[in-house]
C-alpha positions in Angstrom: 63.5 66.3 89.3 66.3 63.7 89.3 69.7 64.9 90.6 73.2 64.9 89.0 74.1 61.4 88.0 77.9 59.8 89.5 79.1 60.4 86.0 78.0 64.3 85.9 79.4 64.6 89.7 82.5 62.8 88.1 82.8 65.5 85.3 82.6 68.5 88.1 85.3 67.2 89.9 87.5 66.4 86.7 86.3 70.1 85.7 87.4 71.8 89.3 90.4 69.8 89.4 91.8 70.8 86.3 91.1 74.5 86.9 92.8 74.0 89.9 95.3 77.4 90.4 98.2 74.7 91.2 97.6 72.7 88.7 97.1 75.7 85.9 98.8 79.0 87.6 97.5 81.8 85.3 98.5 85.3 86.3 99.8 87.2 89.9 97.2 89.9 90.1 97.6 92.7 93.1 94.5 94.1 93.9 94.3 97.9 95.0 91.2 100.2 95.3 91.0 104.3 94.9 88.4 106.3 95.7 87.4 109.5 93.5 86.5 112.1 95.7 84.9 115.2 93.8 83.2 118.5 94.3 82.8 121.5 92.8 84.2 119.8 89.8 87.6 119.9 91.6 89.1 116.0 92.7 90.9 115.7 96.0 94.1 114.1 95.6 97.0 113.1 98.3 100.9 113.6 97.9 102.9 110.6 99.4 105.9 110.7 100.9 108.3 110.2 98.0 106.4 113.3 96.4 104.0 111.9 94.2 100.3 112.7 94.0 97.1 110.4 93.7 93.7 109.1 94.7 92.6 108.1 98.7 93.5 104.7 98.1 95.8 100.9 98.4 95.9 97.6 99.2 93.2 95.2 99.2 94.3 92.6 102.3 93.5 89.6 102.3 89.8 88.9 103.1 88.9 92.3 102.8 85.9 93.3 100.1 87.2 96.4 97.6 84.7 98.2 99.6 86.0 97.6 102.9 90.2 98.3 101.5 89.1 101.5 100.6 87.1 102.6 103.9 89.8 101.2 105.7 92.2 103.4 103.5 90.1 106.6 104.1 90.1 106.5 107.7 93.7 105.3 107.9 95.4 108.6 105.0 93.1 110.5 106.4 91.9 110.3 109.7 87.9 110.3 108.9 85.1 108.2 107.7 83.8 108.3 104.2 80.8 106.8 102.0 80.6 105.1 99.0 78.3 106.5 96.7 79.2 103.9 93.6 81.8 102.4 91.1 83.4 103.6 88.3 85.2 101.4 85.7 88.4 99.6 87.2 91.8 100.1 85.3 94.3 96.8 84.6 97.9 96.9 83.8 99.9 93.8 82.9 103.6 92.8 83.2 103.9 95.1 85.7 107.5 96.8 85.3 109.9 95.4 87.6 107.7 92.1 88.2 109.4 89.3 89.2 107.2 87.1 87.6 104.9 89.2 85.6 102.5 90.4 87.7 99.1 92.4 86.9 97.6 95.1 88.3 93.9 95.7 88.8 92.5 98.9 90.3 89.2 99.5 91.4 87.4 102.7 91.6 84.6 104.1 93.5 82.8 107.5 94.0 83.3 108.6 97.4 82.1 111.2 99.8 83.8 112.6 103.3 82.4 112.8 106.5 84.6 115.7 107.2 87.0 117.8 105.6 89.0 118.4 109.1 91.9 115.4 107.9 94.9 113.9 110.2 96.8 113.4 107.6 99.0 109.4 108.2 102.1 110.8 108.3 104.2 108.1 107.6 102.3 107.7 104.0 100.7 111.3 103.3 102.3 114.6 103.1 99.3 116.5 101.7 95.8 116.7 100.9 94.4 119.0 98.3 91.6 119.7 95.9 92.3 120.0 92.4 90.4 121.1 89.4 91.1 119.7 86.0 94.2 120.4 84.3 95.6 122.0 87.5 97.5 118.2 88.2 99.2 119.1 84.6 102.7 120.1 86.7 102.0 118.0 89.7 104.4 115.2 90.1 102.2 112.0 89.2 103.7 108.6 88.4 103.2 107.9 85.0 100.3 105.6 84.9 98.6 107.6 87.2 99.1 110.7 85.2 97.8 108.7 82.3 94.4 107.7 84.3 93.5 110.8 85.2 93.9 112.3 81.7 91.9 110.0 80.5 89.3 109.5 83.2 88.5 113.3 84.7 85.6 113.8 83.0 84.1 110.2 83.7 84.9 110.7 87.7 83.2 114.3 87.5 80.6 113.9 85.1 79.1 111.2 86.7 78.4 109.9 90.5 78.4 106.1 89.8 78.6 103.4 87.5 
């Protein structure tokens, strides 16, 4: 079998260079990860320190697989080791409000399971862990697109273990 011809090479490389992210800048994503912890149909969720509640979760750094962020985010909010056990759908949010230059947001999910329930809590980001079972989040202070999540994603995350 013949390989590519100079021409064919010479359409790749027009190709590549003219999806080239300098060349044709498309959208500022930041990437985060959450993990779903459940049992007992009850969802463990962390307060931060400005007083709003959530997911084990943040950042993906640079380099880091989703995976990775969000072991890396378990043992760093809560001071043990945890396992993924799958993924569930992500979430995206574009024009972010108060984006300087429209940024999107993608958040990726996974089931998760705790090697210990004995936390050491990061105090400079966590203030609290508790379980919660559905609707009991109903008067906890939640930003508003997380509020919106889990209302709409509760009984995904506890009716099912993975993706």
């Amino acid at each position: 079998m013949a390989g590519p011809t100079p021409a064919r090479r010479g359409d790749l490389e027009a190709a590549l260079e003219a999806r080239h992210p300098d060349r044709f800048r498309k959208h500022t994503l930041m990437l985060a990860v959450a993990g779903v912890v459940a049992e007992e149909g009850r969802l463990l969720l962390l307060r931060d320190t400005h007083g709003f509640w959530a997911g084990v979760g943040g950042w993906i750094e640079a380099g880091e697989s989703p995976e990775e962020a969000l072991l890396r985010e378990v043992r760093e909010e809560l001071g043990v080791s945890g396992r993924i056990t799958g993924a569930f759908r992500p979430f995206i949010a574009w024009d972010v409000p108060n984006s300087s230059d429209g940024a999107g947001f993608l958040l990726m999910f996974f089931g998760l399971e705790l090697e210990s329930r004995e936390f050491s809590l990061q105090q400079s980001e966590v203030a609290e862990a508790r379980w919660f079972g559905p609707g009991e989040w109903a008067d906890a202070p939640m930003l508003p697109y997380v509020k919106a999540l889990f209302d709409e994603r509760v009984a995904e995350w506890l009716g099912q273990r993975q993706a």
